[in-house]
ChimeraX commands (.cxc) that place a marker at each C-alpha (Angstrom):
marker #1 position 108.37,51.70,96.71 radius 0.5
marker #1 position 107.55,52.80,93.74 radius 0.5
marker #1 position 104.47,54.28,94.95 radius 0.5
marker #1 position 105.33,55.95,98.16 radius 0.5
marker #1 position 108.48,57.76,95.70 radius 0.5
marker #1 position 106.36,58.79,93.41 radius 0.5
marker #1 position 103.07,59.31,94.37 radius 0.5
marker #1 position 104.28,62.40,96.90 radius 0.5
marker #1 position 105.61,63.98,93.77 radius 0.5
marker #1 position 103.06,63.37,90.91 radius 0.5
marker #1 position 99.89,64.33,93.57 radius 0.5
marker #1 position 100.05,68.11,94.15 radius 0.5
marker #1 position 100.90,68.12,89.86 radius 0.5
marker #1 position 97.66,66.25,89.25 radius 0.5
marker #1 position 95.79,68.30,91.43 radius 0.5
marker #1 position 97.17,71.67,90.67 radius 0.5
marker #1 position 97.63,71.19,87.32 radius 0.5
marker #1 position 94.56,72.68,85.54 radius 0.5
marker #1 position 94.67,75.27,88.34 radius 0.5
marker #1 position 96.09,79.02,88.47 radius 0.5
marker #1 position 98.04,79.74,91.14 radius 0.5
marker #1 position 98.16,82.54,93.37 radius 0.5
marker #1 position 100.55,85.02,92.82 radius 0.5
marker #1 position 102.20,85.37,96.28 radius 0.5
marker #1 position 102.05,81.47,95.54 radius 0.5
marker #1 position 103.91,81.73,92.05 radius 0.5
marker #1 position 106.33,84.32,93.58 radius 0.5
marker #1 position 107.54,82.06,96.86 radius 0.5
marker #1 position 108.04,79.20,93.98 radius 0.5
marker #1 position 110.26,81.38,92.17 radius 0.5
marker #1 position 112.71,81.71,94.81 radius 0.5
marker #1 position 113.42,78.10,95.26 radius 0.5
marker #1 position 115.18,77.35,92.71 radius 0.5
marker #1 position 117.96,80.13,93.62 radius 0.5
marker #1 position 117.59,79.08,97.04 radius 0.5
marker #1 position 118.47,75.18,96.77 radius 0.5
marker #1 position 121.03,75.58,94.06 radius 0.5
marker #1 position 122.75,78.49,96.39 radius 0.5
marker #1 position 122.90,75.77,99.08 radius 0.5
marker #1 position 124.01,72.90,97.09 radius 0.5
marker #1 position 127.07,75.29,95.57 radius 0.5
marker #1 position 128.08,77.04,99.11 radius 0.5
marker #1 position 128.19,73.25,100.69 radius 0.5
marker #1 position 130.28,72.14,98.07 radius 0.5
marker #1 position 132.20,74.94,97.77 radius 0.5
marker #1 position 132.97,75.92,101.40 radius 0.5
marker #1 position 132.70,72.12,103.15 radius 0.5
marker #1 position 134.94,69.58,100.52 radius 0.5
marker #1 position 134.90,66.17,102.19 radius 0.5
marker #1 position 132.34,67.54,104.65 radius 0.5
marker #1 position 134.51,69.53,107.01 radius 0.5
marker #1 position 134.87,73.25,106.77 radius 0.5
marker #1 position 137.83,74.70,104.86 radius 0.5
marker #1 position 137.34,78.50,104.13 radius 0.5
marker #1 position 140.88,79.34,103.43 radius 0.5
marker #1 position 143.15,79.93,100.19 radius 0.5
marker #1 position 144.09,76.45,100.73 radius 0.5
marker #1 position 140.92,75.06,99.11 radius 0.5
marker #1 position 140.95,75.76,95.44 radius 0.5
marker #1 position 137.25,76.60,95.12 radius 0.5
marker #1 position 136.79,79.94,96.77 radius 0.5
marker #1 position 138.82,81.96,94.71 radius 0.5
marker #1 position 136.62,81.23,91.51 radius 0.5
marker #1 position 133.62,81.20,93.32 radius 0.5
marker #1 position 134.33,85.11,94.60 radius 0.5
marker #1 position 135.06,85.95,91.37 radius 0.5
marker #1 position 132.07,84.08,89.83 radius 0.5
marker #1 position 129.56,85.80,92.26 radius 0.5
marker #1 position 130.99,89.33,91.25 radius 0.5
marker #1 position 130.68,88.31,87.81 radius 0.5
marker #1 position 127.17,87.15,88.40 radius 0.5
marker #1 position 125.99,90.13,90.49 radius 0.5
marker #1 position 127.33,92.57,88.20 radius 0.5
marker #1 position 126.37,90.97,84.84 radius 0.5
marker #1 position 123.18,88.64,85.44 radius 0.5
marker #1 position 124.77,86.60,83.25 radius 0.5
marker #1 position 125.00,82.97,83.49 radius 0.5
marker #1 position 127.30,82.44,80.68 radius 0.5
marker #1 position 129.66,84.78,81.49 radius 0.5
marker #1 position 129.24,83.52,85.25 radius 0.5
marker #1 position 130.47,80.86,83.90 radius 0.5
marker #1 position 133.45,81.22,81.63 radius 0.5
marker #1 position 134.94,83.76,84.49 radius 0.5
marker #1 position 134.68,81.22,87.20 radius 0.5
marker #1 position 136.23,78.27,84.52 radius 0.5
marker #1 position 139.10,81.18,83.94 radius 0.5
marker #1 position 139.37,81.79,87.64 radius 0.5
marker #1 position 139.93,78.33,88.30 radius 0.5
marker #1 position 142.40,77.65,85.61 radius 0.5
marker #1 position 144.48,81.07,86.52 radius 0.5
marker #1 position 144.04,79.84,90.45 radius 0.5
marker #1 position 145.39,76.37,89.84 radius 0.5
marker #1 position 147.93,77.73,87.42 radius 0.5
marker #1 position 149.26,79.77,90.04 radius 0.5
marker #1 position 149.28,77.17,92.63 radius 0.5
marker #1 position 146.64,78.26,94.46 radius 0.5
marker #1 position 145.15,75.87,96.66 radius 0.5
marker link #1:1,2 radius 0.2
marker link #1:2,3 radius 0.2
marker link #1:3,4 radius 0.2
marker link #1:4,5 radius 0.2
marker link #1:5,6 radius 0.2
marker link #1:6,7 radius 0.2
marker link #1:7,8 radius 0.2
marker link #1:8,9 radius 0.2
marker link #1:9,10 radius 0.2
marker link #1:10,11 radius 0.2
marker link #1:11,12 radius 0.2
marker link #1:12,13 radius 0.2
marker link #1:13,14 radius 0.2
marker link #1:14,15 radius 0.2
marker link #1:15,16 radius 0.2
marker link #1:16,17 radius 0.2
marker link #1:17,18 radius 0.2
marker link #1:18,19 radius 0.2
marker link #1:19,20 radius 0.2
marker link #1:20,21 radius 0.2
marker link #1:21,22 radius 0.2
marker link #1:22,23 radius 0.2
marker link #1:23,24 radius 0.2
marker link #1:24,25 radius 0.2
marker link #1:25,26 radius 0.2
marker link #1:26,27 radius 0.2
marker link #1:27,28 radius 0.2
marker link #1:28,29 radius 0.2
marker link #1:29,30 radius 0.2
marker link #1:30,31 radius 0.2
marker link #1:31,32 radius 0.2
marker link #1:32,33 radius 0.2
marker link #1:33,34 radius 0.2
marker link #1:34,35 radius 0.2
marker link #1:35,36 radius 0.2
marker link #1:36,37 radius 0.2
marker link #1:37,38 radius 0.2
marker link #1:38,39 radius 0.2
marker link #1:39,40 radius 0.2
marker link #1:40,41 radius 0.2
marker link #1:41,42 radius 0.2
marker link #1:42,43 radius 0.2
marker link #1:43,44 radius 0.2
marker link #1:44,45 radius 0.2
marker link #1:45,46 radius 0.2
marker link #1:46,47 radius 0.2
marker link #1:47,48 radius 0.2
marker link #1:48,49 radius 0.2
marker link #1:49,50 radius 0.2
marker link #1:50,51 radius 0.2
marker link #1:51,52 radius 0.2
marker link #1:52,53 radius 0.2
marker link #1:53,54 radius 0.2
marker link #1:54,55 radius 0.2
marker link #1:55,56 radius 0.2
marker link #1:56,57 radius 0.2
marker link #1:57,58 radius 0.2
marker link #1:58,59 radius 0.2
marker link #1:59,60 radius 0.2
marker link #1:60,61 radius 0.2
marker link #1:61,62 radius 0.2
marker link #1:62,63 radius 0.2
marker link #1:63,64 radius 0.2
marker link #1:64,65 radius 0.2
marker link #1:65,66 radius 0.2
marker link #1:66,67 radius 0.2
marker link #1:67,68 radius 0.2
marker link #1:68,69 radius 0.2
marker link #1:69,70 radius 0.2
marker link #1:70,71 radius 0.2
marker link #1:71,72 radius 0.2
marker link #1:72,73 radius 0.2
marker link #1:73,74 radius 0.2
marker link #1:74,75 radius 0.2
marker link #1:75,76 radius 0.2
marker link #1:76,77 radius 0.2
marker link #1:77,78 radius 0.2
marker link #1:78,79 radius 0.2
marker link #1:79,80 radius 0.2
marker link #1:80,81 radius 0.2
marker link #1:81,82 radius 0.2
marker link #1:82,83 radius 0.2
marker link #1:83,84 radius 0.2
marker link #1:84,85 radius 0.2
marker link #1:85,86 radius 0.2
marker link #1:86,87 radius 0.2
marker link #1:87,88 radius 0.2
marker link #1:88,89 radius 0.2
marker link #1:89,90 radius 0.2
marker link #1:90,91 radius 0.2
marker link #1:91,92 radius 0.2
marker link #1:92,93 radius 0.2
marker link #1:93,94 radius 0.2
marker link #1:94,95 radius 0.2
marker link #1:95,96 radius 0.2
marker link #1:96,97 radius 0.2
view
């Protein structure tokens, strides 16, 4: 098991390691980690307990709005942060959700 887990995985790093890669190459690897951590936040966000619930009723989407405006504006992952954990305090504070 170990192998067939593994081996997929530590391949392509022995083989590319010592090598440069291309820069269209380099780019397209750039965007994936965006990519999969956009989809892992908009499932959890917008699908709790695996149904779809994109209404005030689920206490998520208010502090994720505000944290993408934050985020867009800013580029700031800290701040990103601390103004979705204050949007989800003031949301559940209010009774939202």
């Amino acid at each position: 098991m170990a192998a067939v887990t593994y081996g997929p995985r530590a391949l392509p790093l022995l083989l590319l390691a010592s090598r440069p890669l291309p820069p269209l190459v380099r780019q397209w690897l750039g965007f994936l980690p965006p990519a999969l951590m956009a989809a892992l936040v908009v499932q959890a966000v917008l699908m709790p307990g695996g149904q779809p619930q994109l209404t005030l009723a689920n206490p998520a989407v208010v502090p994720a709005l505000v944290s993408i405006v934050v985020a867009w504006r800013t580029r700031s992952l800290g701040l990103t942060v601390v103004a979705g954990m204050a949007a989800a305090a003031a949301w559940h504070r209010l009774g939202g959700g």
